[in-house]
N, C-alpha and C positions, 0 to 999 in steps of 0.2 A: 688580422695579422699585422706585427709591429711592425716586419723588415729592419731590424736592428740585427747589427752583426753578428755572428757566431752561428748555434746550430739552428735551424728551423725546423719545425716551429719552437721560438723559445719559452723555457717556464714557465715563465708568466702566461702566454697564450694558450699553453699546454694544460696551465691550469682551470683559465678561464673557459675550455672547453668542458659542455654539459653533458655527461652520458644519459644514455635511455633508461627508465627505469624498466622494473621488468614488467615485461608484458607490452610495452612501447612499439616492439616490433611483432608482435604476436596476433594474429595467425602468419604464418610468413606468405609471402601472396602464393596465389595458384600457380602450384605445377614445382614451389621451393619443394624438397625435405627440410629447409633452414635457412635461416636470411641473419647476420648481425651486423648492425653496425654501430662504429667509433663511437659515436657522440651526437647528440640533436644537432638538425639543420637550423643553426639561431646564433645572433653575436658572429664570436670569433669564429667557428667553422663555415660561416658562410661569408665572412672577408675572406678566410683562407680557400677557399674553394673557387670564387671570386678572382682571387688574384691567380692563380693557377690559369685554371680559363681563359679570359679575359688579360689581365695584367701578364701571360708567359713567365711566371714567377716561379721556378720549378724546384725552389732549392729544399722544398717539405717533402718531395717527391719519395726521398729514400726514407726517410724517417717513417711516412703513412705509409710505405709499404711496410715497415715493421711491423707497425702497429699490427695491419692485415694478416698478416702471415701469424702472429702471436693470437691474432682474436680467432683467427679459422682453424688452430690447431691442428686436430685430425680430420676435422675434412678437408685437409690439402694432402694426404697424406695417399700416395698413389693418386693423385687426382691431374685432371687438367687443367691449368689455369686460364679463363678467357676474359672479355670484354663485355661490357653492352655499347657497342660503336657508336660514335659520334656522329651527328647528323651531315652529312657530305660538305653540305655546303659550309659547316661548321669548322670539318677539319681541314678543306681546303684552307680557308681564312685564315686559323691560327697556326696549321705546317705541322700540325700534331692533334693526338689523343689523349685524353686526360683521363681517361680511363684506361687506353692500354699502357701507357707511363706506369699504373698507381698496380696493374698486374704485373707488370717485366719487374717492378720492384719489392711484389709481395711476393715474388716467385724466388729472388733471390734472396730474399731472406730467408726464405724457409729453407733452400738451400746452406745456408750458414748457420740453421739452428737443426741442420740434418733432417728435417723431414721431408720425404722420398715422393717431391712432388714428382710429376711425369714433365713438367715443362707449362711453359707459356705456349698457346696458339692462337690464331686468328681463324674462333668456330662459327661465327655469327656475320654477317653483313645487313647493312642498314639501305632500304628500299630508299632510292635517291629521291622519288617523286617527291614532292612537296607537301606537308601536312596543313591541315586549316590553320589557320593564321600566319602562314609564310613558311620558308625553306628552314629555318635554324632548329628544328627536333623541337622539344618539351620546354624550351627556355620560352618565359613570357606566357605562357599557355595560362588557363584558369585550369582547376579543378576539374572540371566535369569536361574538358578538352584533354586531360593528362591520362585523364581514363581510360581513354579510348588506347592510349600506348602506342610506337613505334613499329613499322612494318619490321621485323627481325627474318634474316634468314638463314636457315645453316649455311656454309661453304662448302659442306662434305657430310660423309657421315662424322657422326658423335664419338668419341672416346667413351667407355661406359661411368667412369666419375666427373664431371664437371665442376669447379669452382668459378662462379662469376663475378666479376670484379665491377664496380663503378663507385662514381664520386657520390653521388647522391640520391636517395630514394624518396621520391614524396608519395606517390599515390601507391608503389609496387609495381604500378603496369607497365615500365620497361621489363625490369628482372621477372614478371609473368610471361611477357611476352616472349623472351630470352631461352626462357626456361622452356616454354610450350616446343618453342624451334628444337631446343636440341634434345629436347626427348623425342620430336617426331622424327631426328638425324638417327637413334639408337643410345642414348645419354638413358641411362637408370637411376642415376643418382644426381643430384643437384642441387648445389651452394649456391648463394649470395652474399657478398661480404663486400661492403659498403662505407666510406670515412664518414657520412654523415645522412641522419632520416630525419626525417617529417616524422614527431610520435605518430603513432595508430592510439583512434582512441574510438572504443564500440560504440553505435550509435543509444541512447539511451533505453532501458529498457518501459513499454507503455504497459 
């Protein structure tokens, strides 16, 4: 991301970002009905996600909520909107969530384009304990450590529609893990809507 004046993300980055082709996000991980998101995690959505996190750079903040709320259509539609939390030690450091940001803003847009979400909540909590390779969540992780996913817990029970929100999906195992929780709170249905993935690509056939 450029950080040149006006709206963010501008044009030019806007354009520079890659969508998924189809099937990219397909099968959506365990425990989704559906998962979409923005654009591949590569280039410019990952300076811009990057800077978000890390740089506190928030001014994309309302624009990705657009997008979100335009890409989840009707499944926000009577829905909940939630998080997949921040790792504790994460959101102490940075004084926020970057993922509950990119819901409070996909929630209000959907509100301006009339669709009858239920709200934003806070359905999930993140086990403070520490994961292998240190306290910071999935960031720095390898592959076969990202697998394993995020201890998730509900807060309460479930709403029966859920839409989950986050910045980034590489393996699925947050947004599976997410999912597991709050269908075992009473959740029947359940989204994922994401500003950037890792493609899925099947393992080859032998």
């Amino acid at each position: 991301m450029c950080h040149r004046s006006g709206p963010s993300p501008c044009a030019a980055c806007v354009d520079a970002l890659r969508p998924l082709a189809a099937g990219e996000l397909c099968p959506p991980p365990d425990g989704l009905d559906g998962a979409a998101a923005l654009c591949r995690y590569e280039g410019v959505a990952t300076t811009l996600i990057t800077s978000l996190k890390y740089g506190r750079h928030r001014d994309a903040v309302r624009s990705l909520g657009a997008a979100l709320a335009v890409m989840g259509g009707t499944w926000l539609d009577g829905a909940t909107v939630c998080w997949v939390p921040a790792a504790p030690a994460n959101r102490a450091e940075r004084g926020f969530d970057q993922a509950e940001l990119l819901a409070q803003a996909a929630t209000a847009a959907a509100r301006r384009m009339a669709i009858p979400s239920a709200g934003t909540a806070r359905l999930l909590r993140r086990d403070p304990a520490p994961v292998s390779g240190g306290p910071h969540g999935q960031t720095g992780r390898s592959r076969a450590q990202r697998l394993t996913g995020p201890v998730l817990r509900p807060t309460g029970p479930s709403p029966v529609r859920v839409v989950v929100i986050d910045d980034v999906t590489t393996t699925g195992s947050s947004l599976s893990r997410a999912a597991m929780a709050l269908r075992g709170a009473g959740a029947r249905s359940v989204h994922a809507l994401c500003v950037a993935a890792t493609p899925y690509h099947p393992p080859p056939h032998r």
